[in-house]
C-alpha positions in Angstrom: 106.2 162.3 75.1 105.0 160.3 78.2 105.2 163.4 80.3 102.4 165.1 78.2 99.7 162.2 77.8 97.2 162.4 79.2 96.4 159.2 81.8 93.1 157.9 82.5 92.3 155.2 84.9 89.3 153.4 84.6 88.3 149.8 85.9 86.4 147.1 84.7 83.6 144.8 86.4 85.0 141.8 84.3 84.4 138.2 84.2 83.0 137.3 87.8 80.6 140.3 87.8 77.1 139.9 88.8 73.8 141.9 87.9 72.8 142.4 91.6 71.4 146.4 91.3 72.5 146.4 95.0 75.9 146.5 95.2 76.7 146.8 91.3 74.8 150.9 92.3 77.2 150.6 94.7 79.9 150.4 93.2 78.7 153.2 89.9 78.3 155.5 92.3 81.5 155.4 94.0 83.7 155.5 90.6 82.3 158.4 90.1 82.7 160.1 93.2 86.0 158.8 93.7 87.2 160.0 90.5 88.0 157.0 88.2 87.8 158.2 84.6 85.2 155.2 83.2 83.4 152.1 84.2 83.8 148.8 81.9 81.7 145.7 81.5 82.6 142.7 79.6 80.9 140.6 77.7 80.5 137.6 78.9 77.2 135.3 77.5 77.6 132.9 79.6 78.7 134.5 83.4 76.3 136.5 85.5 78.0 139.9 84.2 75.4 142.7 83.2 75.2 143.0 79.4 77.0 145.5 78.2 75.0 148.0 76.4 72.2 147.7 79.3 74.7 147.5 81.9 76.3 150.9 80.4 73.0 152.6 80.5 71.9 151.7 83.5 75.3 152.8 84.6 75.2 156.3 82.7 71.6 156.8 84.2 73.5 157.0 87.5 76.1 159.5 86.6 77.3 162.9 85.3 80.9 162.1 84.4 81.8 159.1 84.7 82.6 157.6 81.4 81.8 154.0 80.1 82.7 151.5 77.8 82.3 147.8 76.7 85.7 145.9 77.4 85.3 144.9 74.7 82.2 144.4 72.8 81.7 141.2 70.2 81.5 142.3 67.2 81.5 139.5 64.6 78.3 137.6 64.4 76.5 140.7 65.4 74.1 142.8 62.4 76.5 146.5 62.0 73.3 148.5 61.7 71.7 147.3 65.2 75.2 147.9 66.8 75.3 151.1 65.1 72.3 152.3 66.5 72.9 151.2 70.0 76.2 152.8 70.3 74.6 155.9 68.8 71.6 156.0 71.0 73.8 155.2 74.3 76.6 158.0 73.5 73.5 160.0 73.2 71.5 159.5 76.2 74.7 159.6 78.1 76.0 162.9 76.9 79.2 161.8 75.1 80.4 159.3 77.4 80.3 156.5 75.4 84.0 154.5 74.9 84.0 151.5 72.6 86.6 149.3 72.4 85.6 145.6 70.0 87.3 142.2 69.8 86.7 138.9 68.4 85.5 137.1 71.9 87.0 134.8 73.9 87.8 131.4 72.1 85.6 129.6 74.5 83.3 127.4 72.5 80.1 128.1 74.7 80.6 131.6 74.3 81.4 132.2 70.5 78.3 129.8 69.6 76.3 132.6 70.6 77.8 134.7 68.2 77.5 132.6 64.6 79.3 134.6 61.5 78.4 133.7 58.1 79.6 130.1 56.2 83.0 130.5 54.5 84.3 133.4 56.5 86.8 133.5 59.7 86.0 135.2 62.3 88.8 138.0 61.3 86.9 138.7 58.2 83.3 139.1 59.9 85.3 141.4 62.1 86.9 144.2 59.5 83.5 143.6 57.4 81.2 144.8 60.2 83.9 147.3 61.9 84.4 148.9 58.4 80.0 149.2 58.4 79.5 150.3 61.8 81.9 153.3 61.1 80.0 154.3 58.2 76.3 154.2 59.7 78.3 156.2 62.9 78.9 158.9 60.2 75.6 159.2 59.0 76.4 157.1 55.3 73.2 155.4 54.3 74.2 152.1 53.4 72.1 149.1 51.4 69.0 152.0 52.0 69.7 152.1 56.0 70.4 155.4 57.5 71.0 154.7 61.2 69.5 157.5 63.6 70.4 159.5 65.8 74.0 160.6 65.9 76.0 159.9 68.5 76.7 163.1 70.2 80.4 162.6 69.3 82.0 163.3 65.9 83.7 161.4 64.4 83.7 158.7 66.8 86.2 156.4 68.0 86.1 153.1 67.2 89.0 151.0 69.6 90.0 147.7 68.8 91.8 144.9 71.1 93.6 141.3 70.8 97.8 141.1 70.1 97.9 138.7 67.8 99.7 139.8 64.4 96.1 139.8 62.6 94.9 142.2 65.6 97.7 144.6 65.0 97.4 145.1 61.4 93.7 145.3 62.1 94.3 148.4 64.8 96.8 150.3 62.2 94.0 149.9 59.3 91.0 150.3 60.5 90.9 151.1 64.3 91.1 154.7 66.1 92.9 152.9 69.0 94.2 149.5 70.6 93.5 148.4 74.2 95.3 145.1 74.4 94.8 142.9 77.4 97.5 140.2 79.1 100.6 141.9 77.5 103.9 143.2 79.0 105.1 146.7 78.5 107.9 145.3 76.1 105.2 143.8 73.5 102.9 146.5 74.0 106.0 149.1 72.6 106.1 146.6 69.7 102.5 146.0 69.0 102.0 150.0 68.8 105.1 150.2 66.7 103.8 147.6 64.3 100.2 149.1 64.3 101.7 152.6 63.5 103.6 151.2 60.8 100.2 149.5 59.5 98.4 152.6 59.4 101.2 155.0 58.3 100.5 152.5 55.2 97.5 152.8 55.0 97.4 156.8 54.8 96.2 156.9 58.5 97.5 158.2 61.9 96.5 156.7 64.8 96.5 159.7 67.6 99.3 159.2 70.3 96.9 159.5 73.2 94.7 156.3 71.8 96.8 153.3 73.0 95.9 151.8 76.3 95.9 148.5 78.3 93.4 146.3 80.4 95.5 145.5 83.3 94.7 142.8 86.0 96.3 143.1 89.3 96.4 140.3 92.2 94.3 141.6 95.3 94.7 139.1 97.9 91.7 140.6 99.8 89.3 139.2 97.1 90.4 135.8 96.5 88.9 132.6 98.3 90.8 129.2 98.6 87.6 127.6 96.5 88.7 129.4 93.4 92.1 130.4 93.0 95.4 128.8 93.1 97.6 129.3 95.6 100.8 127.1 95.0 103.2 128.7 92.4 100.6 131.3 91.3 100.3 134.1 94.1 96.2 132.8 94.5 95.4 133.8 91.1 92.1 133.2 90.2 91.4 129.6 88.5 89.3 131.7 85.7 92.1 134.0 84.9 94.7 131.3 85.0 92.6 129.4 82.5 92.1 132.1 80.5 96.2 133.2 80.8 96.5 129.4 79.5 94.4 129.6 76.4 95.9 132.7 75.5 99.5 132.8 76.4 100.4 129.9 77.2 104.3 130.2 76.9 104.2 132.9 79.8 104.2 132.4 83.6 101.2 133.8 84.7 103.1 136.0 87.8 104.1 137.8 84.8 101.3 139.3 83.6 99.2 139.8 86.7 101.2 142.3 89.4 100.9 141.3 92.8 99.2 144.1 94.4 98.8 147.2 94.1 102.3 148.8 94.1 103.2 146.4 91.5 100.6 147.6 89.5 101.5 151.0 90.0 105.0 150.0 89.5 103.3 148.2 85.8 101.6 151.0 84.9 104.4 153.7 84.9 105.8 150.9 82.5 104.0 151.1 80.0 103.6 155.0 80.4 107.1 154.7 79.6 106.6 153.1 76.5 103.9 155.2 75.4 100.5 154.3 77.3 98.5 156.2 78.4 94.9 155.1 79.4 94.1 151.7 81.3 91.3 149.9 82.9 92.2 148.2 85.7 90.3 145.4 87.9 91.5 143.0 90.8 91.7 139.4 90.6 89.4 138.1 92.4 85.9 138.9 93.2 85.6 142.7 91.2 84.2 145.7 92.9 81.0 145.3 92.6 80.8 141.1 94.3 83.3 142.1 97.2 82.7 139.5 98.9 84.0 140.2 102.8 85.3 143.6 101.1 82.6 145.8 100.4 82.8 147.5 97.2 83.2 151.2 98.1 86.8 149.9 100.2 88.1 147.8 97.1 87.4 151.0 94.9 88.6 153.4 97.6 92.2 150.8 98.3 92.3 151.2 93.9 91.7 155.3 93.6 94.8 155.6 96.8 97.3 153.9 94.7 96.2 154.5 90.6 94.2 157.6 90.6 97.4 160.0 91.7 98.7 158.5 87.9 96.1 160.6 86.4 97.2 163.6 84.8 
């Protein structure tokens, strides 16, 4: 199976983006050129990151090909209807291009206040609720006397979910088109699609083979600065990603989940090829492509396409 997927690199400007127009162009237009397969933003209230959905456009403005994609888009504490019609408008505007992948948000305080859900419901709930609504405006359903228009240009269209907790999985098997996990090994990534194929085998549904990817971060020495990363014990991982490692999984090294460089991640990503991934979004550690710092963004991207993009098939 592996041998027929098809792989897709894309890569994310994640966490320590910035909106400069300058060097975030910069960067657009060399994915593109170079080849990668989509552009991500995150979402990310708080940080200096563009916002996704105007990020994306001014992104797809740019381009012919490239796709794009929120990694990953909030979805609880948001109305369905308004997403709905932004996603709609943007796949249409951009020819198609449109990827969307949701989650619940970081479980950072600061950044989930500016996403309230309703009294007496977890976040989880608010989540299916509006991912279950947002499907049904995308296929044209008038709902509570609200017809969303236009369509997006694709039909149906996919709706990705991410997170690895057990809630997360059952969640991708029941109501998702496809998972993109983030800070996962190969070995629980196997298991999380096994579980979330069992979920929607019963649940009537089939998730398509070619929808399971990963949001890998690799360790690029040439981005990070002594101010903030760590250098003892953690290969100068980034203080924000170590943080964020620490919230999340705290029972794992961090070494572990971030390669060191980018033959490691090559080495990573044939991994989970060979348990049965096949599209991934990769960034550095460090400042991303688009904030190189020292490294202008056009090298960082052209060091990345070298090494991943021969991986696409």
């Amino acid at each position: 199976m592996p041998g027929l997927m098809k792989i897709r690199i894309g890569t994310i400007l994640g966490i320590d983006g910035d909106s400069d127009p300058g060097p975030f162009g910069e960067a657009v237009t060399a994915m593109e050129d170079l080849g990668f397969d989509s552009l991500w933003l995150a979402e990310l209230t708080s940080r200096a990151t563009p916002d996704p959905i105007v990020g994306l456009t001014w992104a797809a403005a740019r381009t012919s090909r490239l796709k794009i994609g929120p990694g990953v888009l909030v979805l609880p504490g948001r109305n369905p209807a308004v997403v709905a019609k932004q996603l709609a408008s943007l796949d249409r505007l951009s020819g198609g291009r449109l990827l969307v992948a949701f989650g619940l948000g970081l479980p950072d305080p600061a950044e989930r206040a500016a996403f309230p859900i309703p009294a007496g419901q977890t976040r989880g709930q608010a989540f299916d609720a509006a991912l279950v609504l947002v499907r049904r405006y995308l296929g044209g359903e008038v709902v509570d006397g609200v017809r969303v228009r236009p369509d997006p240009v694709q039909q149906p269209f996919d709706l990705w979910v991410g997170g690895n907790a057990p809630a997360a999985l059952v969640r991708a098997g029941r109501l998702a088109d496809g998972w993109l996990p983030s800070l996962v090994t190969p070995e629980e990534a196997a298991e999380g699609r096994a579980v979330i194929e069992r979920e929607a085998a019963a649940a009537g549904r089939r998730i398509d083979p070619e929808h399971f990817g990963v949001s890998l971060t690799y360790l690029d020495a040439s981005l990070s600065s002594g101010k903030d990363s760590l250098s003892n014990g953690k290969n100068s991982i980034p203080e924000v990603l170590l943080a964020s490692i620490a919230r999340r999984r705290p029972e794992l090294d961090p070494a572990v989940l971030v390669p060191k460089g980018l033959d490691a991640a090559v080495r990573r990503i044939e991994e989970f090829v060979a348990a049965g991934f096949s599209k991934f979004v990769v960034r550095p550690a460090g400042r991303p492509p688009s904030t190189g710092g020292t490294v202008s963004p056009t090298a960082t991207l052209e060091a990345m396409a070298e090494a991943l993009l021969p991986l696409q098939t």
